[in-house]
C-alpha angles and dihedrals in degrees: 000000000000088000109048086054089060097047082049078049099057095035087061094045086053100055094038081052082054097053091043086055100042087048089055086049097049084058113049107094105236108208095050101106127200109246113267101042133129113254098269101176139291092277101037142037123232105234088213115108121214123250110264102243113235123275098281096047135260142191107280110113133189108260098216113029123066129207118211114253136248095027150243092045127229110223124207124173138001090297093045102143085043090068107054108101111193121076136185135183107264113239132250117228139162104265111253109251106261087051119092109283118249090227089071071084153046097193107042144050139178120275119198138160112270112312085353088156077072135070107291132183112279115254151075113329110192113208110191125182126173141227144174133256110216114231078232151007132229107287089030103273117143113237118244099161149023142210116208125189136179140092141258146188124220140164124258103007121299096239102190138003119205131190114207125188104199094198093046092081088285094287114179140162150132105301125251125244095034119100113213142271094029097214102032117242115244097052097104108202100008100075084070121031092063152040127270121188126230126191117174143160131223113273089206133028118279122229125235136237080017142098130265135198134212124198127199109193116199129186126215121207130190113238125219089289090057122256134021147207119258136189139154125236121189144172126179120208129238086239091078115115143164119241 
């Protein structure tokens, strides 16, 4: 009897296992790809990551995340990043050596304008990835907002980050529940030889069965020796949902 009450016991603790897991999975936003990733497709990310091209630069881009171009960017406004309209895929370089190795992880590497491991000019670099807003949730509900979580290294500090919904009259501004920088300036090496963890909401409603954009804007700033290299690292955790 005893143990048939424990066999009823871990069969319980199996399927509630199953339902945990299948929740976690419900929420994770499908289309919203690492930095560093080939293109996979709208609804789901590809899991590859592309080869680094070698120091000096070289053709291979990330397939899912842009870079404002020319750059660096000038910003106006509140909206500032929304505005930009040429885009161009970010390239994928190997991280210059005083940058957190790639190898700190499998599913991630750093993106940067061309030869960006290198000195480049001083100034705003814009970094824009997309992602898809489902028509309806599990359980039927129409998304209006989302909650993304994750972290991220750059160099120098990411200074603002900004959620746009094309289709909602174009709204677009800085995201709510994220202090900025992310990765506070001042801090010399260590914005950029860590992680350092996000988590924001959306500032206006999404729409749904539409796209969104997020934008991630860094500033790179010379040193006492005169310019400096500058890239864009991001990972995005399975926590983040729509609502």
């Amino acid at each position: 009897m005893f143990c048939t009450k424990m066999q009823f016991k871990t069969i319980l603790q199996a399927l509630a296992a199953m339902l945990l897991f299948a929740a976690i999975a419900a929420a994770q936003i499908p289309g919203l790809c690492n930095t560093g990733e080939t293109h996979g497709t709208t609804l789901a990310c590809s899991g590859v990551l592309v080869p680094p091209n070698p120091p000096g630069g070289g053709a291979n881009r990330d397939g899912r995340w842009d870079l404002a171009y020319p750059y660096p960017s000038t910003l106006e406004g509140q909206h500032g990043p929304c505005v930009l309209t040429q885009f161009i895929n970010a390239w994928v370089d190997t991280p210059n050596s005083n940058w957190l190795p790639n190898s700190a992880s499998t599913v991630s590497e750093w993106i940067t304008p061309f030869d960006g491991e290198n000195n480049l000019e001083e100034g705003w670099y814009v970094y824009r990835t997309t992602f898809y807003v489902p028509s309806v949730l599990q359980g039927g509900t129409v998304p209006t907002g989302v909650t993304i979580n994750g972290h991220l290294a750059s160099d120098n500090p990411t200074y603002g980050i900004y959620l746009e919904s094309p289709a909602n009259s174009g709204n677009c501004a800085l995201v709510t529940g994220q202090e900025f920088p992310v990765n506070p300036a001042g801090l010399g090496s260590s914005d950029f030889q860590q992680w350092w963890d996000f988590s924001f909401t959306n500032p206006h409603a999404i729409t749904a069965a539409a796209y969104a954009y997020v934008y991630f804007v860094v500033q790179n700033t010379p040193d006492a020796s005169g310019p400096t290299p500058t890239g864009l690292r991001v990972e995005f955790f399975s926590s983040s949902a729509f609502n």
